[in-house]
MILOFI-650723 format. One record per residue (C-alpha): residue in three letters; z negated, x, y negated. Coordinates in Angstrom, 1 decimal. Each point is the difference from the previous one (the first is absolute). Example, Ala and Ser with C-alpha at 12.3 -4.5 7.8 and 13.67 -1.06 7.14 Angstrom:
2
+------+--------+--------+--------+
: resn :     c3 :     c1 :     c2 :
+------+--------+--------+--------+
:  ALA :   -7.8 :   12.3 :    4.5 :
:  SER :    0.7 :    1.4 :   -3.4 :
+------+--------+--------+--------+
This chain:
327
+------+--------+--------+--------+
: resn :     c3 :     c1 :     c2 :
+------+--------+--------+--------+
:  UNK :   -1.5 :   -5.0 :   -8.8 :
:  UNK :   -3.3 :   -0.4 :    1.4 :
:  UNK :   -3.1 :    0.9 :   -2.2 :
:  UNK :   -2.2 :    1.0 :    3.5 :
:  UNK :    1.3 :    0.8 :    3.6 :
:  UNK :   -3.2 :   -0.3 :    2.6 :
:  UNK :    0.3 :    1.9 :    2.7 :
:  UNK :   -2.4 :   -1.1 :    3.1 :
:  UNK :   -1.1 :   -1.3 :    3.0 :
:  UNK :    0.2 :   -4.4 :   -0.3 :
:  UNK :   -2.3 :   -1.7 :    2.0 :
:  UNK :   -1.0 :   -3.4 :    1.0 :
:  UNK :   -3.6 :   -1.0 :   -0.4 :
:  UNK :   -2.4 :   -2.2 :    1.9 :
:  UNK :   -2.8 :   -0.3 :   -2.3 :
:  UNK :   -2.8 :   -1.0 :    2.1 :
:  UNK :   -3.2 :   -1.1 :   -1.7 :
:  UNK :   -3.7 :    0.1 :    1.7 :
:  UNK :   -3.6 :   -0.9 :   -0.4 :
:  UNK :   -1.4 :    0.6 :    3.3 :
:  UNK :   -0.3 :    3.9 :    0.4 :
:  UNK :   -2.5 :    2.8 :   -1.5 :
:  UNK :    0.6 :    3.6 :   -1.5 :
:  UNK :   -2.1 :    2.8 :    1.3 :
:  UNK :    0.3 :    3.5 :   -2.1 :
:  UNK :   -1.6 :    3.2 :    0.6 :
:  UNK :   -3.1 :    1.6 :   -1.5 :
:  UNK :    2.2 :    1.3 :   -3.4 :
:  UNK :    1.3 :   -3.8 :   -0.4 :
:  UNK :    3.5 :    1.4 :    1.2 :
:  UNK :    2.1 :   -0.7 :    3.2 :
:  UNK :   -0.9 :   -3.4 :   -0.3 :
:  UNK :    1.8 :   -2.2 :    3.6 :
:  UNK :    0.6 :   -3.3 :    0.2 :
:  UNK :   -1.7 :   -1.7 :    2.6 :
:  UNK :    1.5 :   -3.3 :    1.8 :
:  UNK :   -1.6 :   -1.2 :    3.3 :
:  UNK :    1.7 :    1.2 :    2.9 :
:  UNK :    1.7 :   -2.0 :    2.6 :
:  UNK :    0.2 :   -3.7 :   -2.1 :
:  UNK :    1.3 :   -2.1 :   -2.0 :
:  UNK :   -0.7 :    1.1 :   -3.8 :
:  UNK :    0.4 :   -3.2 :   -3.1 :
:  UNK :    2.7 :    1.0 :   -2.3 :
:  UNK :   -0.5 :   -1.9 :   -3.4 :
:  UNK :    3.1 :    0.5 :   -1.1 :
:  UNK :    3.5 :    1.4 :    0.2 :
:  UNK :    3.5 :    0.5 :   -0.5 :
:  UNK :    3.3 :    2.5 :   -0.3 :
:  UNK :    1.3 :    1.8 :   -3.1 :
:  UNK :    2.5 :    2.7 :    0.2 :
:  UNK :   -1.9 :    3.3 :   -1.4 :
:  UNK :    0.3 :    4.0 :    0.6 :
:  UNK :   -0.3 :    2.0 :   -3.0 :
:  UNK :    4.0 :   -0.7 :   -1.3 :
:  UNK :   -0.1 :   -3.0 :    0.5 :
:  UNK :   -3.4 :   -1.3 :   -2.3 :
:  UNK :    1.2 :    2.3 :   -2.9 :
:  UNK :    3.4 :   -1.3 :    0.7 :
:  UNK :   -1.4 :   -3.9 :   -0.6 :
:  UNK :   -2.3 :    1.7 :   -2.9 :
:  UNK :    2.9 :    1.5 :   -2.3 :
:  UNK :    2.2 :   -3.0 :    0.9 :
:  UNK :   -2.2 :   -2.3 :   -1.5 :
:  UNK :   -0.7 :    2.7 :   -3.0 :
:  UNK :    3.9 :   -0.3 :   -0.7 :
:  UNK :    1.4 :    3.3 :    1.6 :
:  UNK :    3.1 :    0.2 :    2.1 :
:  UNK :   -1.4 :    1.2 :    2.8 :
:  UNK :    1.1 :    0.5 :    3.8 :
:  UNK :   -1.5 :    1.5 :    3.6 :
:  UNK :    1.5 :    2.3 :    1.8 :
:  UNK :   -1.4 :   -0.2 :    3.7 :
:  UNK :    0.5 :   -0.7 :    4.0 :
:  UNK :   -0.7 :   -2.9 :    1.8 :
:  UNK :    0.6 :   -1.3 :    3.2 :
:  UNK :    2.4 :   -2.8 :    1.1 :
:  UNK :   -2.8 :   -2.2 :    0.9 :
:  UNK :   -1.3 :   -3.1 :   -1.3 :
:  UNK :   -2.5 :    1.7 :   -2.1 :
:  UNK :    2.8 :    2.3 :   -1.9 :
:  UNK :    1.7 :   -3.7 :   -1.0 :
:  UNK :   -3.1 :   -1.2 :   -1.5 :
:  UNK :   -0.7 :    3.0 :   -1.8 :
:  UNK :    3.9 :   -0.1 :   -1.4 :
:  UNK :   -0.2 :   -3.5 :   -0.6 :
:  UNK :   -3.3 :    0.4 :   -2.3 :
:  UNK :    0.9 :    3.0 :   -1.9 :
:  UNK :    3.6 :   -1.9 :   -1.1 :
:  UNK :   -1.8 :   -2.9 :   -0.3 :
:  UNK :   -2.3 :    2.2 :   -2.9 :
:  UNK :    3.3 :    1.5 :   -1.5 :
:  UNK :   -0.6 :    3.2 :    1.3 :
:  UNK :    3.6 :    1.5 :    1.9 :
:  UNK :   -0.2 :    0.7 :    3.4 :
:  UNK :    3.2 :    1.2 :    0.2 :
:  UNK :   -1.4 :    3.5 :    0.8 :
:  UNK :   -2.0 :   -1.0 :    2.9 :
:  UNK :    1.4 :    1.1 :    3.1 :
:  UNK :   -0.1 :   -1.9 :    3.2 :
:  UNK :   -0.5 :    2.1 :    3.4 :
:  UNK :    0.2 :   -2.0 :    3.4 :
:  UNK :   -2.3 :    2.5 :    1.3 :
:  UNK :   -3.1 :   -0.1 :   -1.9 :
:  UNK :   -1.9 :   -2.7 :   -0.6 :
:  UNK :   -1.2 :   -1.0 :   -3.4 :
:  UNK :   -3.4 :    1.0 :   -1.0 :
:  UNK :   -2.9 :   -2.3 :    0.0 :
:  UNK :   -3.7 :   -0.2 :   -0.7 :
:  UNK :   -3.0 :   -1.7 :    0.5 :
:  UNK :   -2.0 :   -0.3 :   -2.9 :
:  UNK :   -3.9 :   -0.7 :    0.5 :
:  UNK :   -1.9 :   -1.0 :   -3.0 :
:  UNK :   -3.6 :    0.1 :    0.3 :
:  UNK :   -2.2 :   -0.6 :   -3.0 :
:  UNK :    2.6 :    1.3 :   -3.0 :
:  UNK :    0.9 :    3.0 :    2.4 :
:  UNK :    2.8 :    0.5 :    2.7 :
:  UNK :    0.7 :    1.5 :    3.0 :
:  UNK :    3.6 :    0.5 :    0.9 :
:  UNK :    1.5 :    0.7 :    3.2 :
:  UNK :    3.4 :    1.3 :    0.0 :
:  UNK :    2.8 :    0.4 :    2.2 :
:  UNK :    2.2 :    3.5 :   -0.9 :
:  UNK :    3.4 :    0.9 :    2.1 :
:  UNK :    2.3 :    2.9 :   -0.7 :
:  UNK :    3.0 :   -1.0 :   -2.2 :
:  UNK :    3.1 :    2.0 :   -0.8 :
:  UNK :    0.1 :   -0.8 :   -3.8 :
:  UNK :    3.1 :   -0.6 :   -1.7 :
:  UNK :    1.1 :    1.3 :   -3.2 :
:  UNK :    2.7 :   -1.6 :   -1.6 :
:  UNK :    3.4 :    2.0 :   -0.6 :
:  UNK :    0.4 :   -1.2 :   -3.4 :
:  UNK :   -3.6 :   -0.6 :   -1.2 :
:  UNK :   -0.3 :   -2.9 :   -2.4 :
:  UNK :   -0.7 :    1.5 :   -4.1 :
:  UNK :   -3.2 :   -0.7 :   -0.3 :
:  UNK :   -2.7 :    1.9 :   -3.2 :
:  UNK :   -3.0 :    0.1 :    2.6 :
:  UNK :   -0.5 :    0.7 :    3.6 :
:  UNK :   -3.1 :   -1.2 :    1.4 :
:  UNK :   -0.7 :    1.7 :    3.0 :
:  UNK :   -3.1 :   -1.4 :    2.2 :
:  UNK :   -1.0 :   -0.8 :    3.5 :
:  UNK :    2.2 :    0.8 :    2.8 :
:  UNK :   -0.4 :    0.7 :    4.1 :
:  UNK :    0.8 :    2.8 :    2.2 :
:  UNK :    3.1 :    1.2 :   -0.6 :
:  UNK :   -0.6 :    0.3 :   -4.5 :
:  UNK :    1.1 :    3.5 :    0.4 :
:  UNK :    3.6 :   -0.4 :    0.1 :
:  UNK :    0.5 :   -2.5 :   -2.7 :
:  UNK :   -2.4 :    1.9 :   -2.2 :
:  UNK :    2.2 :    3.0 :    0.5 :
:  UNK :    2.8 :   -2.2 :   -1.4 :
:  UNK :   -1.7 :   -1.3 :   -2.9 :
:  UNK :   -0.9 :    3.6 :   -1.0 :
:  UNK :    3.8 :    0.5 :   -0.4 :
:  UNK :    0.5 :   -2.9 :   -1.6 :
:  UNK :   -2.1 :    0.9 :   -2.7 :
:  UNK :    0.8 :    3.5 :   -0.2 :
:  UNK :    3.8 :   -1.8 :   -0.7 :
:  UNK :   -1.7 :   -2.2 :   -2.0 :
:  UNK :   -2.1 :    1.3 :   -2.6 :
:  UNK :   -0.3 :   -3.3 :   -2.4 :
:  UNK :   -1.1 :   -1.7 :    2.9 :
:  UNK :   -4.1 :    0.0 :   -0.2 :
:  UNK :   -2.5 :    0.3 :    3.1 :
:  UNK :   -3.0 :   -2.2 :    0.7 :
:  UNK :   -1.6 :    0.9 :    3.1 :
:  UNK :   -2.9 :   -2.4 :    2.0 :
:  UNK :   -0.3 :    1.8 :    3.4 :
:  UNK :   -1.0 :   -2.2 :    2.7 :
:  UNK :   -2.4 :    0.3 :    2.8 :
:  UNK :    1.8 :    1.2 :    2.6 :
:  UNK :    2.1 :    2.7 :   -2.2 :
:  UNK :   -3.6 :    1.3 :   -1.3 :
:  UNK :   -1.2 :    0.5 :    3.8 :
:  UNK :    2.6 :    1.5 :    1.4 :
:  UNK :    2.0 :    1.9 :   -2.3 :
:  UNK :   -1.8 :    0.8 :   -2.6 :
:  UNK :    1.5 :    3.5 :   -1.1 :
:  UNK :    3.1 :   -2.2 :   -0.5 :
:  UNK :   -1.5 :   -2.4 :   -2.3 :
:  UNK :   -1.9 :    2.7 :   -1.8 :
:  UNK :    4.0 :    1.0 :   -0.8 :
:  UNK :    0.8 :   -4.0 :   -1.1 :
:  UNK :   -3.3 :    0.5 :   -2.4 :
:  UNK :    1.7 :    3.4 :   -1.6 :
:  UNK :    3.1 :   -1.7 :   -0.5 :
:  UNK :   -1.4 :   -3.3 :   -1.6 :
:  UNK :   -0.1 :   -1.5 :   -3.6 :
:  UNK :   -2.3 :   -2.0 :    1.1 :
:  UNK :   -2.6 :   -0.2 :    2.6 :
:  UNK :   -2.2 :   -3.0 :    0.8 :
:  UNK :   -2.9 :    0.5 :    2.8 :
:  UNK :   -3.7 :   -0.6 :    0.3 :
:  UNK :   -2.3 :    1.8 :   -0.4 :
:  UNK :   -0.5 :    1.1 :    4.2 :
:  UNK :    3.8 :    0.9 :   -0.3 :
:  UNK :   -0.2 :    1.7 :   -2.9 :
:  UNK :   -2.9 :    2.4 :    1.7 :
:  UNK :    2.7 :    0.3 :    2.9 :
:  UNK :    3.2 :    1.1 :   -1.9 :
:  UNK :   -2.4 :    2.5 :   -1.9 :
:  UNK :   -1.8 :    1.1 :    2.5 :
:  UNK :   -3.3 :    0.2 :   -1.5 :
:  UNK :   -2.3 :   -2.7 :   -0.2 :
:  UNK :   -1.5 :   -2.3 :   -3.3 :
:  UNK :   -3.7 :    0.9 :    0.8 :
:  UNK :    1.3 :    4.0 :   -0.4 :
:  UNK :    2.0 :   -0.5 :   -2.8 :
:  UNK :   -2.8 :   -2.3 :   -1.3 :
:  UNK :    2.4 :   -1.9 :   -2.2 :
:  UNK :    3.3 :   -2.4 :    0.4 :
:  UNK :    1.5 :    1.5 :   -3.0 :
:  UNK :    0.0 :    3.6 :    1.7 :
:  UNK :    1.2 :   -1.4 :    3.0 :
:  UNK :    3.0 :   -1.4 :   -2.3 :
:  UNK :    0.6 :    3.3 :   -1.2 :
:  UNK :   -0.1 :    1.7 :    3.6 :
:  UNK :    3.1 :   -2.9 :    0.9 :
:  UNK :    1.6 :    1.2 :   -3.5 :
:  UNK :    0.3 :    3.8 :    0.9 :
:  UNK :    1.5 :   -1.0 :    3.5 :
:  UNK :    2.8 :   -1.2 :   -2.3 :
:  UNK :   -0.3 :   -3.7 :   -0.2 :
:  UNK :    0.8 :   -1.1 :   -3.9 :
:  UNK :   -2.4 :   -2.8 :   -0.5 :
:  UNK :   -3.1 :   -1.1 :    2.3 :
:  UNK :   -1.7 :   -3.2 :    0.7 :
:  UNK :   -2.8 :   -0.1 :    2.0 :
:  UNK :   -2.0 :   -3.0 :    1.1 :
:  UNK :   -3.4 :   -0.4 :    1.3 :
:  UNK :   -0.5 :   -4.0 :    0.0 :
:  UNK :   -2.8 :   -1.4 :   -1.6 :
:  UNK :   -0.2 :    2.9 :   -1.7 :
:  UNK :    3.2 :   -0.6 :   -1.5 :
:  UNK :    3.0 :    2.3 :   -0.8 :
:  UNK :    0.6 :    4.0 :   -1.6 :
:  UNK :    3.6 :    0.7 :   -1.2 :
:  UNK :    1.2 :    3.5 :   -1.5 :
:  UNK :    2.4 :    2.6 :   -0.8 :
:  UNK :   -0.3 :    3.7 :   -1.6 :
:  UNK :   -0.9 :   -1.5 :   -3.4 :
:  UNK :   -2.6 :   -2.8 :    1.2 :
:  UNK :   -1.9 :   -2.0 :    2.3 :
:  UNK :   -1.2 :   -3.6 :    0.0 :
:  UNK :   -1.9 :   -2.0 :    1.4 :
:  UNK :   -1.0 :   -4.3 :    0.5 :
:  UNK :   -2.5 :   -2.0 :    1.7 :
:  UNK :    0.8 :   -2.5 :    2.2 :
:  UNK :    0.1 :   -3.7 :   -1.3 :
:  UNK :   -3.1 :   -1.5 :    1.5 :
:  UNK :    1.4 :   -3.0 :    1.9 :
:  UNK :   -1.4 :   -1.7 :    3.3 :
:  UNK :    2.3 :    1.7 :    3.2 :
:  UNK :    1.3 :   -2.1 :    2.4 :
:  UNK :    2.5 :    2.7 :    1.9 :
:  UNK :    0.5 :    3.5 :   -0.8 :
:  UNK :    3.6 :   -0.1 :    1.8 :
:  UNK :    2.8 :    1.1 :   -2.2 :
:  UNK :   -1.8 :    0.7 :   -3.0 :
:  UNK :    0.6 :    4.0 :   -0.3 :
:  UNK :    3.7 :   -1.5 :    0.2 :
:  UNK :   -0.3 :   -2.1 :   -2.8 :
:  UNK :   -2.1 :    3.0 :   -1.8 :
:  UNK :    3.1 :    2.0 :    0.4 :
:  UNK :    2.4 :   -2.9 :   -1.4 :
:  UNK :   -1.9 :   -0.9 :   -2.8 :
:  UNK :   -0.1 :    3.7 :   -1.1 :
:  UNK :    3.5 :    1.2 :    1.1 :
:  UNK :    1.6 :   -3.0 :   -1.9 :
:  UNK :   -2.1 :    0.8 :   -2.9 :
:  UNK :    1.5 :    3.2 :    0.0 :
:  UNK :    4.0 :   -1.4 :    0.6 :
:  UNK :   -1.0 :   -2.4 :   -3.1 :
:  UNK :   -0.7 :    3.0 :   -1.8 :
:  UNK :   -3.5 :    0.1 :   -1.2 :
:  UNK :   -3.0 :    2.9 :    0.1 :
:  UNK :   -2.5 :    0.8 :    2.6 :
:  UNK :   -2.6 :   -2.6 :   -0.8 :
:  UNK :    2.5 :   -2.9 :   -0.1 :
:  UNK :    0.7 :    1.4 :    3.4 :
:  UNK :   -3.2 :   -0.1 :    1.4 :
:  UNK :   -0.8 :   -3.0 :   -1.5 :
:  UNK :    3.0 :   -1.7 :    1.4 :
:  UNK :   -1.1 :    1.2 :    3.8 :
:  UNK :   -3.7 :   -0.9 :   -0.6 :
:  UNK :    1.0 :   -3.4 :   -1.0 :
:  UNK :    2.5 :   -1.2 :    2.8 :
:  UNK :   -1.7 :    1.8 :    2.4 :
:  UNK :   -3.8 :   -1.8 :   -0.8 :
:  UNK :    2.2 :   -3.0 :   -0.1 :
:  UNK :    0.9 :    0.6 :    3.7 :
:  UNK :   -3.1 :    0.6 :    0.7 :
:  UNK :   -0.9 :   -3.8 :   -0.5 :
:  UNK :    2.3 :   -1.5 :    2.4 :
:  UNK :    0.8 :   -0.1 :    3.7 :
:  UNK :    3.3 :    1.3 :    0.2 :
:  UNK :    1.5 :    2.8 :   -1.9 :
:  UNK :    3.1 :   -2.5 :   -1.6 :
:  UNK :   -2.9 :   -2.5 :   -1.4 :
:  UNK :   -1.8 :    2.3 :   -2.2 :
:  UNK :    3.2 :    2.1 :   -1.3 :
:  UNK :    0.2 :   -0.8 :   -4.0 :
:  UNK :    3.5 :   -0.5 :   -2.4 :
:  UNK :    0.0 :    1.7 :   -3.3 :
:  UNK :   -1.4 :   -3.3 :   -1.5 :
:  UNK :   -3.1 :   -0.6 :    2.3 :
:  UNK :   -0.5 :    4.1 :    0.1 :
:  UNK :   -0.3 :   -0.2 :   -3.8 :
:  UNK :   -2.6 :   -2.8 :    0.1 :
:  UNK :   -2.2 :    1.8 :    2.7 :
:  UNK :   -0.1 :    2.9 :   -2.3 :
:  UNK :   -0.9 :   -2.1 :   -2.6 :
:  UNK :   -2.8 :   -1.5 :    2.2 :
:  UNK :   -1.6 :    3.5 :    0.4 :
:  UNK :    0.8 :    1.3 :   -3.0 :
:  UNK :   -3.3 :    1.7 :   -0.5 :
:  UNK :    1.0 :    2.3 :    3.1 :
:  UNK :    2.6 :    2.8 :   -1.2 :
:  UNK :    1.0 :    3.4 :    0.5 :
:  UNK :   -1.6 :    2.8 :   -1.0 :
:  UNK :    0.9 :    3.3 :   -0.6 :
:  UNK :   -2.1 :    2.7 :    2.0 :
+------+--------+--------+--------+
């Protein structure tokens, strides 16, 4: 039996790091573009693959935390789809719910990192999802970042569940379920025991933005009375709020130097859910996420920075000034 199933899109990344290139923003310091000269030959200082997607770096997270965990996803019969499967076994993670489909090819992305910050471009293709006829026992579903096409499989985990009661909910919605069919994701949110977003998709799902609400913990309790259970809403270096009815949390973010930003809401969401599967309160949870994700934050690569329960123990012992507080 596995302790968390991750259902998701798996990707290969090209992490691509740069020096040579400028950010211009607007007048309000927002819709900030990434500038590159056009027409030449740009210096990359650095990079490398990884496989990544949203399953896939909690997967490697809550492996290395000790929890049975497996992906359920679709990939292509290319090249790229054997790497990926090779890495994830290779991390003890089973595969043996990833489907292979001769006519898709397997997602990829190019990752640019520019000065701690990054810039992904993505390539999206319709997928007719599978869901398994005998779907594996499993005490949490976690339910993330898919293509076009989500609709159908979500449909079929809604049964599921409704067969299924024990069976606990965490959702993370991706970008592309967010854009373009957000009515149905608002329905994943009400259906949730757990929902883990920042704070722009938080204002999304709610419909109502932070600077209206003027606070995160009534935007938690807008998300709550859509039906989810439990909240968790990030804001990076402004750290992390986490509530149900009876209360509301909230930690700063561990001051550390960032190197890449990739993959750290992902290890955020690790950290927390496996605090959870272990058992312990709210503000172990959040400080659980806080910890693996700052550690992340401090690497190049999401699989470098991703901590065991030994090294997460010592970085919380490093910042032990920084805690949760109750708001």
């Amino acid at each position: 039996m596995y302790k968390i199933i991750a259902i998701g899109d798996v990707i290969l990344d090209t992490h691509v790091k740069i020096d040579d290139a400028s950010v211009e923003c607007g007048l309000d310091g927002h819709n900030c573009k990434l500038c590159l000269e056009f027409a030449t030959k740009i210096p990359v200082t650095d990079s490398f693959q990884t496989v990544g997607g949203n399953p896939a770096n909690l997967a490697f997270s809550t492996s290395k935390l000790g929890l049975a965990t497996a992906i359920l996803s679709t990939i292509g019969t290319d090249s790229n789809g054997q790497t990926i499967l090779e890495d994830l076994k290779k991390n003890k993670i089973d595969t043996q719910h990833i489907y292979l489909n001769k006519k898709v090819k397997t997602r990829y992305s190019i990752i640019l990192n520019f000065k701690g910050e990054r810039t992904i471009l993505s390539y999206h293709q319709k997928r007719n999802y599978i869901w398994p006829k005998n779907f594996p026992a499993t005490d949490w579903i976690y339910f993330t970042s898919l293509s076009e096409g989500f609709e159908t499989l979500q449909e079929k985990l809604f049964k599921y569940l409704s067969k299924h009661p024990s069976v606990r909910l965490a959702l993370n919605p991706g970008s592309f379920q967010l854009k373009h069919n957000l009515e149905l994701t608002k329905i994943a949110a009400s259906k949730s025991d757990l929902l883990i977003v920042n704070l722009e998709e938080a204002e999304k799902i709610a419909g109502v933005s932070f600077k209206k609400l003027k606070s995160v913990q009534s935007l938690i309790h807008k998300l709550l009375s859509l039906g989810a259970r439990e909240v968790v809403i990030t804001d990076a270096a402004n750290g992390a709020w986490c509530g149900n009815n009876e209360y509301i949390w909230h930690m700063d973010a561990y001051p550390v130097p960032i190197i890449s930003k990739t993959g750290a809401g992902d290890a955020f969401s690790a950290g927390y859910l496996s605090a959870k599967i272990f058992g312990h309160d709210l503000p172990t949870c959040l400080t659980w996420g806080i910890a693996n994700s700052c550690s992340v934050l401090g690497h190049f690569g999401v699989q470098n920075g991703l901590l065991d329960q030994k090294n997460l123990k010592k970085m919380i012992t490093k910042f032990s000034k920084i805690k949760p507080e109750e708001i």
